[in-house]
C-alpha positions in Angstrom: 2.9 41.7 94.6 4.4 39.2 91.9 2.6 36.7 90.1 3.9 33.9 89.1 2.1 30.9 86.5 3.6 27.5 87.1 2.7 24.7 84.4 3.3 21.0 84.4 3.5 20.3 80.9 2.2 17.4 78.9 -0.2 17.3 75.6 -3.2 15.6 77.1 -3.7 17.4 80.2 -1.6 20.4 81.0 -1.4 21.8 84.7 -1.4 25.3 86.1 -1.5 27.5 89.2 -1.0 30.8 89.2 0.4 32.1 92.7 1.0 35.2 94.5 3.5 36.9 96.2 3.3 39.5 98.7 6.3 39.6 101.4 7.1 36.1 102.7 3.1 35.1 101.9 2.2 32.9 98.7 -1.4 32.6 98.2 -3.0 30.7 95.6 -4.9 32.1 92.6 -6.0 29.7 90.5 -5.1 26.3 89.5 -6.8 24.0 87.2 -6.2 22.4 83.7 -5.6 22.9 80.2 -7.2 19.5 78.7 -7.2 18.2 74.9 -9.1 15.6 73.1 -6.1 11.5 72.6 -8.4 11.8 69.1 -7.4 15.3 68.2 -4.1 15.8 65.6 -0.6 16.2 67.7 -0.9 20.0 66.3 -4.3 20.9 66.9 -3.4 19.9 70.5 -0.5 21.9 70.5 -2.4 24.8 69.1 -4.9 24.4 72.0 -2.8 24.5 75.1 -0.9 27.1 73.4 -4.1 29.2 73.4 -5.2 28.1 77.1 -1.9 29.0 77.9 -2.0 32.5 76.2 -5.3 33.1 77.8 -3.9 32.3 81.5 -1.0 35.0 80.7 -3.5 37.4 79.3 -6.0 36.9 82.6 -3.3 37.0 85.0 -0.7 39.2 83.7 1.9 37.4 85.0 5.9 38.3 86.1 6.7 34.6 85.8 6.4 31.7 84.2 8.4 28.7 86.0 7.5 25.1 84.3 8.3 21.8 84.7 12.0 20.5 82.6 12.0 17.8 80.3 12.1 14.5 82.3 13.6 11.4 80.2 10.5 9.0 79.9 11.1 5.2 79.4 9.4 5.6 75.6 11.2 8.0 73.6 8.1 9.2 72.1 6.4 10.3 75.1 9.8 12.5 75.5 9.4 14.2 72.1 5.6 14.8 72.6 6.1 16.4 75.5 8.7 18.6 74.3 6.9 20.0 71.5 4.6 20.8 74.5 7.2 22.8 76.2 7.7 24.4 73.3 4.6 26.2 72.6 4.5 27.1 76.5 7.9 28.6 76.4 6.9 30.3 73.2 3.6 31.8 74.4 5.6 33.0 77.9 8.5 34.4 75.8 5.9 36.6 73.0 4.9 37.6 76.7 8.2 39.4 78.0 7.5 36.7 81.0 10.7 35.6 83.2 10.9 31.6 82.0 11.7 29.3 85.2 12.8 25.7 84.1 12.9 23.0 87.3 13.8 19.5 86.7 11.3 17.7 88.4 13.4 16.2 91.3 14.4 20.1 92.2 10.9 21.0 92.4 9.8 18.1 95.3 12.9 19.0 96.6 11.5 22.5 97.0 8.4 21.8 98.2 9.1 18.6 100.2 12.6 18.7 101.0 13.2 15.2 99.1 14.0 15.1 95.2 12.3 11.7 95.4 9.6 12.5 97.0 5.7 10.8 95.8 2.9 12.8 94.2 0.8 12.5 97.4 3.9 14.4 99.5 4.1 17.1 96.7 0.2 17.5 97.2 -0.1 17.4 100.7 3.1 19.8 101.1 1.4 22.1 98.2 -2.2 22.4 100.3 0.2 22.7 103.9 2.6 25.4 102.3 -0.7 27.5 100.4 -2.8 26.8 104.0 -5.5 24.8 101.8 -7.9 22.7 103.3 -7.1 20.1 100.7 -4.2 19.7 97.5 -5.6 21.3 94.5 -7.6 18.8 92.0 -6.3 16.8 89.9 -2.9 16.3 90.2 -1.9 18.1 87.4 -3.4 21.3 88.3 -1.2 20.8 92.0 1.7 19.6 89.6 1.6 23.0 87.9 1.0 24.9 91.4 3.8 23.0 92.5 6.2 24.7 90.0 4.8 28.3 90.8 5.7 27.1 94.5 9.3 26.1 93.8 10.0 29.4 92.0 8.1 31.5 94.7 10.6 29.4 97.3 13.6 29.7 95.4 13.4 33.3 95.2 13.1 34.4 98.9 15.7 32.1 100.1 18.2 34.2 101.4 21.8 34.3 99.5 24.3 33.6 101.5 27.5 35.6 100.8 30.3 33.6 99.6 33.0 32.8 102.2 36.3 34.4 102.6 39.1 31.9 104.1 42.2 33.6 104.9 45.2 32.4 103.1 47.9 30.8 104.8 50.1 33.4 104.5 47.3 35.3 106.4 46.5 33.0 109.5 51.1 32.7 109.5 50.9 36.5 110.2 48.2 36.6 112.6 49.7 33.5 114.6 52.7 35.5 114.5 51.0 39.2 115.7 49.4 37.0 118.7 52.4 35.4 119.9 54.6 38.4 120.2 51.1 40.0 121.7 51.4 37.1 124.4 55.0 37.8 125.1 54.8 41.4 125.5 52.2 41.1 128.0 53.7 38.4 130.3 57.2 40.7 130.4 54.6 43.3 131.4 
């Protein structure tokens, strides 16, 4: 069984779920949320989910940590914020040895919904349908971060599909060729 921790990153609220993976089965662990205090230094708050995050690798043990890529916000600074949030993720996963999964956004509703453009209510409805839950996880950033798990959980059991061979043309000439002179053969016979 593989575990894997998804997170849906952000310095305020930070989401998680933490999902298993037995066979073709994904069953949910835990999800929930890293929070910090608006009135708290940008740092301190870094420092903070960095710990929550450290203490979710260290309860779970982990194979995988998939999380949510940088999405371009309208205000540059929200960007930037939430980088440095990303950062101290991707450096608590990496002191960690974990596998590090980075989804644009639009690829993981396309995962879980089938449409990159897909609402927050489809993502949460199609989280609590795909997990069998009787309801989407609570709030929306914990099924954000379950979400992520869910789309690297998908991604890896979809089966590869072996590249295709097309003959060349000198190929299909020679076979045309071999069937004719079959077909003559036989109606002389």
């Amino acid at each position: 069984m593989k575990l894997v921790l998804g997170i849906d990153p952000g310095t305020a609220v930070t989401g998680f779920g933490v999902v298993a993976v037995s066979g073709r089965s994904n069953t949910l662990v835990e999800c929930g949320v890293i929070r910090t205090q608006a009135r708290d230094p940008l740092p301190q708050r870094l420092h903070e989910v960095y710990e929550g995050v450290r203490e979710l690798i260290a309860r779970h043990r982990p194979d995988t940590l998939a999380i949510e890529d940088v999405f371009f916000a309208k205000n540059v600074r929200t960007t930037v914020v939430l980088g440095h949030a990303r950062g101290v993720i991707l450096l608590a996963a990496q002191q960690s040895a974990l596998t590090i999964l980075e989804y644009p956004p639009a690829e993981i509703k396309k995962a879980i919904t089938g449409r990159g453009s897909a609402t927050k209510e489809q993502v949460q409805f199609m989280v609590a349908r795909l997990l069998r839950l009787k309801h989407a996880p609570q709030p929306a950033d914990a099924a954000d971060g379950v979400a992520a798990a869910l789309c690297a959980c998908l991604s890896a059991t979809l089966p590869t599909i072996p590249a295709l061979k097309l003959p060349t043309l000198a190929s299909v000439q020679k076979t045309a060729r071999a069937s004719s002179s079959s077909r003559r053969s036989e109606s002389r016979s």
